[in-house]
MARZA-492848 format. One record per residue: residue number from 1; residue in three letters; x, y, z of N, C-alpha, C, O in turn. Coordinates in Angstrom, 1 decimal, decimal comma. Layout:
N
{seq->NUM | type->ALA | n.u->X | n.v->Y | n.w->Z | ca.u->X | ca.v->Y | ca.w->Z | c.u->X | c.v->Y | c.w->Z | o.u->X | o.v->Y | o.w->Z}
...
END
This chain:
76
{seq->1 | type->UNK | n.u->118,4 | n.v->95,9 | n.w->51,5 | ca.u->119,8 | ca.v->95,9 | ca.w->51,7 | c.u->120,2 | c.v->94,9 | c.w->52,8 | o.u->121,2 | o.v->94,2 | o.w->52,5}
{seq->2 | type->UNK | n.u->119,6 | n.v->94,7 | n.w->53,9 | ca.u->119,4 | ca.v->93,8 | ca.w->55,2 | c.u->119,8 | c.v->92,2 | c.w->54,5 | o.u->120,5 | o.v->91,4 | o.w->55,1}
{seq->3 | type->UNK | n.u->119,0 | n.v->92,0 | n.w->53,3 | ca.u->118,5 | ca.v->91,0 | ca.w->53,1 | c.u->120,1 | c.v->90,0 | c.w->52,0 | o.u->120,5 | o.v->88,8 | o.w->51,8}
{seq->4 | type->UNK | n.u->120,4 | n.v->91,5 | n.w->51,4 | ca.u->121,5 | ca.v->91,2 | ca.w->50,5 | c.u->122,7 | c.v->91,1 | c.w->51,6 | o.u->123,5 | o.v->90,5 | o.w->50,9}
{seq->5 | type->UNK | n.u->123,3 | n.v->91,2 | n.w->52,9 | ca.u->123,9 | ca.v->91,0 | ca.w->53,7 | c.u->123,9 | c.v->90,6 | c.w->54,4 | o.u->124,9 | o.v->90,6 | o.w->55,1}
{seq->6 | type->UNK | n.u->122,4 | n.v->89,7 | n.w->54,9 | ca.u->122,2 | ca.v->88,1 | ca.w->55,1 | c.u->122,6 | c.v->87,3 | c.w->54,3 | o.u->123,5 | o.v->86,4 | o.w->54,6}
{seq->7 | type->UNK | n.u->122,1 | n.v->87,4 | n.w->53,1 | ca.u->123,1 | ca.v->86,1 | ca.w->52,0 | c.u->124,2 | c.v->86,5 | c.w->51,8 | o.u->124,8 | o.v->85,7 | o.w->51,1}
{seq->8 | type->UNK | n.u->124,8 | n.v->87,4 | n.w->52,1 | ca.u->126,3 | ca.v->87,1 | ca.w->52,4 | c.u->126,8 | c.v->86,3 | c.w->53,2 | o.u->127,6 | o.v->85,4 | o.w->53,1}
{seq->9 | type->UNK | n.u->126,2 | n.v->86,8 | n.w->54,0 | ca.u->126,6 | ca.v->86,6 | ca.w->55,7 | c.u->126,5 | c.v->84,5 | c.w->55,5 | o.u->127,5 | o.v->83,8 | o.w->55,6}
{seq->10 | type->UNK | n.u->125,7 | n.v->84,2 | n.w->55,3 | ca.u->125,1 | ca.v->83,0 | ca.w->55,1 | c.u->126,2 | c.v->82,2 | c.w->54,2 | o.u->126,7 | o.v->81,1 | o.w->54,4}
{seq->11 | type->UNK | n.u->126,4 | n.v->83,0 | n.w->53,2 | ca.u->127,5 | ca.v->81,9 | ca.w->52,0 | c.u->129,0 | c.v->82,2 | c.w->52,7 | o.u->129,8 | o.v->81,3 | o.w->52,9}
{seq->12 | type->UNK | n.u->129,2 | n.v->83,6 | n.w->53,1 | ca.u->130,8 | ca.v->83,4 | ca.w->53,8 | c.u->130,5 | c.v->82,3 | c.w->55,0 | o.u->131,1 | o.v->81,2 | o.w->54,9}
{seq->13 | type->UNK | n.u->130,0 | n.v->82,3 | n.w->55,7 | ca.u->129,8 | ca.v->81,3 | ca.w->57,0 | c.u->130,2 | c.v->79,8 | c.w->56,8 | o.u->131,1 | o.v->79,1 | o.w->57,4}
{seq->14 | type->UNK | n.u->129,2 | n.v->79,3 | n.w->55,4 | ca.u->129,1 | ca.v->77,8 | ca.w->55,2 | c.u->130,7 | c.v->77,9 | c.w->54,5 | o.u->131,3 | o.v->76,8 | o.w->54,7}
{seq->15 | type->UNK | n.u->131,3 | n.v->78,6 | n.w->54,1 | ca.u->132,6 | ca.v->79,0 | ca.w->53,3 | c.u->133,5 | c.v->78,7 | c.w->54,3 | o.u->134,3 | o.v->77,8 | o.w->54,4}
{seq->16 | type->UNK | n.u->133,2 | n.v->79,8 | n.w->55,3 | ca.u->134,3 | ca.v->79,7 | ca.w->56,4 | c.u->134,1 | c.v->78,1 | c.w->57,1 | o.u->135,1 | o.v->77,4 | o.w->57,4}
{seq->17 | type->UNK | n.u->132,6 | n.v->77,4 | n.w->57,6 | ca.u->133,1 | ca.v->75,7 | ca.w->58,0 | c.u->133,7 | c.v->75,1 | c.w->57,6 | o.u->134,5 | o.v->74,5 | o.w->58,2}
{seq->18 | type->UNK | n.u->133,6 | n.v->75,0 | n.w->55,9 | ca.u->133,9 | ca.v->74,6 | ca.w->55,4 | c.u->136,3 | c.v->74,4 | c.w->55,7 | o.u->137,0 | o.v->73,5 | o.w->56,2}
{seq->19 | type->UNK | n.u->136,3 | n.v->75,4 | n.w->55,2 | ca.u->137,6 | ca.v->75,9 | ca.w->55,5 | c.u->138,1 | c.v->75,2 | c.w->56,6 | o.u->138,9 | o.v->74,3 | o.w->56,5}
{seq->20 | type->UNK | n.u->137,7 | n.v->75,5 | n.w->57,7 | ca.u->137,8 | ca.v->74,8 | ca.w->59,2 | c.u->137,4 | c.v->73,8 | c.w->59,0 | o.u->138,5 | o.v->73,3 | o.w->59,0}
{seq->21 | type->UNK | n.u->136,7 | n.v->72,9 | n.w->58,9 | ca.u->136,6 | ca.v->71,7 | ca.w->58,7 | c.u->137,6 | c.v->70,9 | c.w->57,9 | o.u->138,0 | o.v->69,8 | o.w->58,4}
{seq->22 | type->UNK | n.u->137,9 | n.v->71,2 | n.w->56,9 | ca.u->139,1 | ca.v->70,6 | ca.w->56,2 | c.u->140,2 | c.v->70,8 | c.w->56,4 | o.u->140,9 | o.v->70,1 | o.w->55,8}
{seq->23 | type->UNK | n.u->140,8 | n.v->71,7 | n.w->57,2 | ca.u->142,2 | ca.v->71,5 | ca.w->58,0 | c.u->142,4 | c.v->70,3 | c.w->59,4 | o.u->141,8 | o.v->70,1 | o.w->60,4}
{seq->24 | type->UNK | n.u->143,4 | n.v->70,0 | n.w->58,6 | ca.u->144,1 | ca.v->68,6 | ca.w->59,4 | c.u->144,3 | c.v->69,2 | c.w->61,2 | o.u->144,7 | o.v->70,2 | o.w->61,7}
{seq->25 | type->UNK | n.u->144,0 | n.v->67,9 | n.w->61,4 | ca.u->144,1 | ca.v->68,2 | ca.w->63,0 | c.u->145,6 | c.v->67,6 | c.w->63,4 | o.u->146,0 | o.v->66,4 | o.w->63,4}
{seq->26 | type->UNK | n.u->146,0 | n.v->68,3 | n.w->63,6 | ca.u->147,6 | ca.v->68,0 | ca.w->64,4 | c.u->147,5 | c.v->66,8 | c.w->65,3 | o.u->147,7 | o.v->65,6 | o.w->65,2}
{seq->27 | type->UNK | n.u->147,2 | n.v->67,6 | n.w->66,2 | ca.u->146,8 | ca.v->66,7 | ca.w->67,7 | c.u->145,5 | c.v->66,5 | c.w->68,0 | o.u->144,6 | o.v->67,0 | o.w->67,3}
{seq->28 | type->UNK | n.u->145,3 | n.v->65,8 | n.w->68,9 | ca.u->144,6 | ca.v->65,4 | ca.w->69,8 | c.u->144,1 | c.v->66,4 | c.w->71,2 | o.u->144,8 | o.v->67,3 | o.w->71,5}
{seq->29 | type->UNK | n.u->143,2 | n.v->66,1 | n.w->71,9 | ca.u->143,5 | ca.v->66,2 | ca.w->73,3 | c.u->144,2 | c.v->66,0 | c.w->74,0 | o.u->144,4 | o.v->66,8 | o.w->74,9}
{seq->30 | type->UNK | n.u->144,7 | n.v->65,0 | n.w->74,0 | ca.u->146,1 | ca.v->64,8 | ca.w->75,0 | c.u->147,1 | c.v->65,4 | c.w->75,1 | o.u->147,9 | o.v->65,3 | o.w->76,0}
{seq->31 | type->UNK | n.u->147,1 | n.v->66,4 | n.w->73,7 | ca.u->148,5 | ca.v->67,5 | ca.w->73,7 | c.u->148,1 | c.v->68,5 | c.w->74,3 | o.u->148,9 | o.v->69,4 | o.w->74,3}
{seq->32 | type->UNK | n.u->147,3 | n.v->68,8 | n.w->74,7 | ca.u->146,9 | ca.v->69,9 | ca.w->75,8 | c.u->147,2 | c.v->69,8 | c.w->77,1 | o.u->147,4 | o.v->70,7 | o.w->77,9}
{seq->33 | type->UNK | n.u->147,1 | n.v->68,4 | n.w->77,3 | ca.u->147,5 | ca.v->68,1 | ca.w->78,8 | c.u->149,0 | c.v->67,0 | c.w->79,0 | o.u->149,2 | o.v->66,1 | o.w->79,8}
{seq->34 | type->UNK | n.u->149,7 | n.v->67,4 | n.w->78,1 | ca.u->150,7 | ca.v->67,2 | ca.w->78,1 | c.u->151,5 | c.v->65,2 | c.w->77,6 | o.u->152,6 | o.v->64,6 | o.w->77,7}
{seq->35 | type->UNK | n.u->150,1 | n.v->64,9 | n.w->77,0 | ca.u->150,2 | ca.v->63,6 | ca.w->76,2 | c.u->151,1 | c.v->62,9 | c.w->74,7 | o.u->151,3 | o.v->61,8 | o.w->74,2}
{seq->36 | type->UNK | n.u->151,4 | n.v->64,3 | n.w->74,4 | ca.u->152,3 | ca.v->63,5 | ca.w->72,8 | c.u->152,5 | c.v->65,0 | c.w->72,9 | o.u->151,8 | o.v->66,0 | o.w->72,9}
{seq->37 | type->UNK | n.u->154,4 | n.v->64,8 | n.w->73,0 | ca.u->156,1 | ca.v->65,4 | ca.w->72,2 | c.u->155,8 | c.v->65,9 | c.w->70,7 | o.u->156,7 | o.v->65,6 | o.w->69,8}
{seq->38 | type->UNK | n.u->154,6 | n.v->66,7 | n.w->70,4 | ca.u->154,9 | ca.v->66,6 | ca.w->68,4 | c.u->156,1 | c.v->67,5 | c.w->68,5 | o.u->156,2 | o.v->68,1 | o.w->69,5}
{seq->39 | type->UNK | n.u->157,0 | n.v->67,5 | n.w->67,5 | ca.u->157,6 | ca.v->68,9 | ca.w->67,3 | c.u->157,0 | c.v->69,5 | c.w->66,0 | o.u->156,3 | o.v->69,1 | o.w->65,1}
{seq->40 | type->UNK | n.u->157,6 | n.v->71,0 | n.w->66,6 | ca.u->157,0 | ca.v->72,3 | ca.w->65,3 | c.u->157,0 | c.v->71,9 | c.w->64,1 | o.u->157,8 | o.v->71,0 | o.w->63,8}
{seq->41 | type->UNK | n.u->156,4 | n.v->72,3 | n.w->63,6 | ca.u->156,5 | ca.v->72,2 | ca.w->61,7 | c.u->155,7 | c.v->73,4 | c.w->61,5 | o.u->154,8 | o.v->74,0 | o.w->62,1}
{seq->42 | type->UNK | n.u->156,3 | n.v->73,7 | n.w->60,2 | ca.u->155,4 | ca.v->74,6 | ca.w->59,7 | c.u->154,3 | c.v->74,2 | c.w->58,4 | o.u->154,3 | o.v->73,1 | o.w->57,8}
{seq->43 | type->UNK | n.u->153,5 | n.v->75,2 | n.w->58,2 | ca.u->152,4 | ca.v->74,4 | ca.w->57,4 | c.u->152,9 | c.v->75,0 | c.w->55,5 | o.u->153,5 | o.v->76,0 | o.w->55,1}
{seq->44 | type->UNK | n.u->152,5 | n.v->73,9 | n.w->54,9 | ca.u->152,8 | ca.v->74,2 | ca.w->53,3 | c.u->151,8 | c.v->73,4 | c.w->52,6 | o.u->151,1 | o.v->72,4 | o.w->53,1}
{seq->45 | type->UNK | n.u->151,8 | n.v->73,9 | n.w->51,7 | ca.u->151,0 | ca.v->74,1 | ca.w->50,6 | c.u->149,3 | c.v->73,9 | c.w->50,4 | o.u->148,7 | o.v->74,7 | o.w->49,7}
{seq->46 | type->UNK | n.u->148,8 | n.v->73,0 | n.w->50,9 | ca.u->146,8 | ca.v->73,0 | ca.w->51,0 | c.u->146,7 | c.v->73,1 | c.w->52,1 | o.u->145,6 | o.v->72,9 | o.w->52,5}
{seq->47 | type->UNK | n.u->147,5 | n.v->73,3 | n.w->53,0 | ca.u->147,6 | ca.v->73,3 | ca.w->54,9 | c.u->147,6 | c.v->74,9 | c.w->54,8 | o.u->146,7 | o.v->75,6 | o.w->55,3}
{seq->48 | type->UNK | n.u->148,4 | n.v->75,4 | n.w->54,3 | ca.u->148,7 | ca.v->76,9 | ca.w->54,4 | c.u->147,6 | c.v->77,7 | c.w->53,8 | o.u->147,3 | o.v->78,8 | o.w->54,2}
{seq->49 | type->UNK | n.u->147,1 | n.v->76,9 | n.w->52,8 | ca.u->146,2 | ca.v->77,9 | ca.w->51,7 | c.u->144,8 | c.v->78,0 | c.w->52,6 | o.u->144,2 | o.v->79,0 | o.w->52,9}
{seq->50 | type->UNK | n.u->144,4 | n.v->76,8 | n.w->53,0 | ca.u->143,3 | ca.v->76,4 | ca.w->53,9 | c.u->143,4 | c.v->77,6 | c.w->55,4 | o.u->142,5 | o.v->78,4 | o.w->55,8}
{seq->51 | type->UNK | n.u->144,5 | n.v->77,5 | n.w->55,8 | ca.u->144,5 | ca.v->78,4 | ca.w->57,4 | c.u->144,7 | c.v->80,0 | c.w->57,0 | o.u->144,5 | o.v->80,9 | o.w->57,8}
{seq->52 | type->UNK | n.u->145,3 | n.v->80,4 | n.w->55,5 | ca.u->144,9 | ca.v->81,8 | ca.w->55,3 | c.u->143,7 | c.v->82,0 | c.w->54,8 | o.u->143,3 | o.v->83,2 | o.w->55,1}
{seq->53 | type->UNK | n.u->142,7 | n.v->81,1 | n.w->54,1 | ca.u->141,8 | ca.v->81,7 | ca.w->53,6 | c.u->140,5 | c.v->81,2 | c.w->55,0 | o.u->139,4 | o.v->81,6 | o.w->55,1}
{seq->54 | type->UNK | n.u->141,0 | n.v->80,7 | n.w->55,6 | ca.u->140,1 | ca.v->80,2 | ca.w->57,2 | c.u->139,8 | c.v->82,0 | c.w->57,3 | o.u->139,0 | o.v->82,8 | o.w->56,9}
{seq->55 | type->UNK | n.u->141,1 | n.v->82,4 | n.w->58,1 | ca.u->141,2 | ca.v->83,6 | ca.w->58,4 | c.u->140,6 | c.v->85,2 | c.w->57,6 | o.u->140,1 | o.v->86,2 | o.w->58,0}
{seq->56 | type->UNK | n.u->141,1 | n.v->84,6 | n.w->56,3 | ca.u->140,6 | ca.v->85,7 | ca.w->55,3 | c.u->138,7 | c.v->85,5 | c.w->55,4 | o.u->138,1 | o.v->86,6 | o.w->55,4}
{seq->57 | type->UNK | n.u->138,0 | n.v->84,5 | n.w->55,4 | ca.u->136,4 | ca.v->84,6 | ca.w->55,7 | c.u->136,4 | c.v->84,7 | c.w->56,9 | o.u->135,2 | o.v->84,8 | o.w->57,1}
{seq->58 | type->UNK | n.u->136,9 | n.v->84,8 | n.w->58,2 | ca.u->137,2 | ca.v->85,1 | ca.w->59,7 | c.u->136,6 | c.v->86,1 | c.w->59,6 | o.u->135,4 | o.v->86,3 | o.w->59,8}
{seq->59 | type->UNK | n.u->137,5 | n.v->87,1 | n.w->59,1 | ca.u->137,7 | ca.v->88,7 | ca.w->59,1 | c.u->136,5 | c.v->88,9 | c.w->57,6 | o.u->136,0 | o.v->90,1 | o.w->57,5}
{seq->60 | type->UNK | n.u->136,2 | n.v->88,2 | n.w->56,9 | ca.u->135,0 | ca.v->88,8 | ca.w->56,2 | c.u->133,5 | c.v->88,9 | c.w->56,7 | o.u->132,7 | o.v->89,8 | o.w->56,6}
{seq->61 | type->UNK | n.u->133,5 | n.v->87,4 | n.w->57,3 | ca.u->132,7 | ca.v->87,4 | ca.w->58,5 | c.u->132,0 | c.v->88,5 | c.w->59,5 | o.u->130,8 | o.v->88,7 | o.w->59,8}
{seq->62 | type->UNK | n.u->133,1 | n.v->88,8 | n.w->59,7 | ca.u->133,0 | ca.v->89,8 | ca.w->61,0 | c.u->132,7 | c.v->91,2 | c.w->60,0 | o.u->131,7 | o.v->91,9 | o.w->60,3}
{seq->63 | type->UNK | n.u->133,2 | n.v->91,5 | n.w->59,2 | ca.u->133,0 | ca.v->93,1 | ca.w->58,7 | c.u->131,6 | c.v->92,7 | c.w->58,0 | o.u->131,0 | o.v->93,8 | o.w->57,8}
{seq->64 | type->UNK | n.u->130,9 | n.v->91,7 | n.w->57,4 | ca.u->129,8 | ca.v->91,6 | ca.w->57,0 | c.u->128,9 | c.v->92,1 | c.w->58,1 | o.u->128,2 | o.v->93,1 | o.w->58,1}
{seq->65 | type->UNK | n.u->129,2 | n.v->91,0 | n.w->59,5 | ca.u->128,4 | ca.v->91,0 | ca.w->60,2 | c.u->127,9 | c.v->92,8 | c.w->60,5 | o.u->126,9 | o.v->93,6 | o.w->60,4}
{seq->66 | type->UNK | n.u->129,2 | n.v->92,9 | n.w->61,0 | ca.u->129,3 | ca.v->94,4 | ca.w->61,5 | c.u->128,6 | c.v->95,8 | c.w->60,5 | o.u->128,0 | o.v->96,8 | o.w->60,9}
{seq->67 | type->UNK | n.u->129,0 | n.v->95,4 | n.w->59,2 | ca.u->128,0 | ca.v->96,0 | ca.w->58,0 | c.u->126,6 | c.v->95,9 | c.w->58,0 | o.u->125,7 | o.v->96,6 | o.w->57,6}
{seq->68 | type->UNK | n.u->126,5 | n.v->95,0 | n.w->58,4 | ca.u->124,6 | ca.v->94,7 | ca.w->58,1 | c.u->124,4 | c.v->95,2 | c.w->60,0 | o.u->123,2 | o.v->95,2 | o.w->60,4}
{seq->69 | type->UNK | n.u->125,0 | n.v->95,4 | n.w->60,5 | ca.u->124,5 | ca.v->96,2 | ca.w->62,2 | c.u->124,7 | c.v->97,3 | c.w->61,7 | o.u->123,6 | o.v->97,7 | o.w->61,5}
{seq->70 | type->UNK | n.u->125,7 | n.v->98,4 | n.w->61,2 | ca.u->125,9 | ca.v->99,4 | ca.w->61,8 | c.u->124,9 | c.v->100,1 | c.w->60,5 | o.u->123,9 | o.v->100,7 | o.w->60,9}
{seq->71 | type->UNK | n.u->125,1 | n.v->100,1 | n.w->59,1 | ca.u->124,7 | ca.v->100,6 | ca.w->58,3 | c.u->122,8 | c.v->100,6 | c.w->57,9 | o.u->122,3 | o.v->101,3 | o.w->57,1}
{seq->72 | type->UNK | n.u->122,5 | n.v->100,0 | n.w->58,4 | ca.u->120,8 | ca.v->100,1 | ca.w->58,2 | c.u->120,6 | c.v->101,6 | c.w->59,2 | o.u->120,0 | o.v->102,6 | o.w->58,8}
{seq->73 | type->UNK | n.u->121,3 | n.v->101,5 | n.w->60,4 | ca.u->121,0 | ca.v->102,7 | ca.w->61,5 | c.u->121,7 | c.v->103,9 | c.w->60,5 | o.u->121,1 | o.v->104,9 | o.w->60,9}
{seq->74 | type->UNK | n.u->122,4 | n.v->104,3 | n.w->59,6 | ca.u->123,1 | ca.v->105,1 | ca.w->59,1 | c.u->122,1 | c.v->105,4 | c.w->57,9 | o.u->121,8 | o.v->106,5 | o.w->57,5}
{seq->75 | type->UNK | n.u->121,7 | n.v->104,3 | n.w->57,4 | ca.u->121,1 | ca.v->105,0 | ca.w->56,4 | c.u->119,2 | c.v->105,2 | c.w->56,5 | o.u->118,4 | o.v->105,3 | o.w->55,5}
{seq->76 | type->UNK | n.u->118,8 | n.v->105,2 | n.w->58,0 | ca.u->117,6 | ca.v->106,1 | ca.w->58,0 | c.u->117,7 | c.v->107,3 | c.w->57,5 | o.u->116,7 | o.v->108,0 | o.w->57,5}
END
């Protein structure tokens, strides 16, 4: 069971870089330290779909992770 929730764990992960990796970078460093005025925008359409589904393997992530810790101890 351990082993089937490693390869999860493993294809959500390269899923979620992936995800993160292809969203556009706004800024720079410099906008942190107060270098470039962008103004707000909001994000639409492969910008949007990309930063929900980032999030949606975020949170898959984590409940995999947390499935393959808590449930091996449960099912001695």
């Amino acid at each position: 069971m351990q082993q089937i929730f490693g390869i999860i764990e493993i294809v959500i992960s390269i899923i979620l870089i992936i995800t993160i990796l292809l969203q556009s970078r706004g800024s720079g460093l410099g906008a942190a330290f107060g270098g470039e005025g962008n103004v707000f925008r909001t994000k639409r359409g492969i910008e949007k779909t990309l930063f929900t589904l980032s999030i949606i393997f975020g949170a898959l992530f984590f409940l995999v992770g947390l499935a393959n810790t808590i449930l091996p101890t449960l099912l001695k």
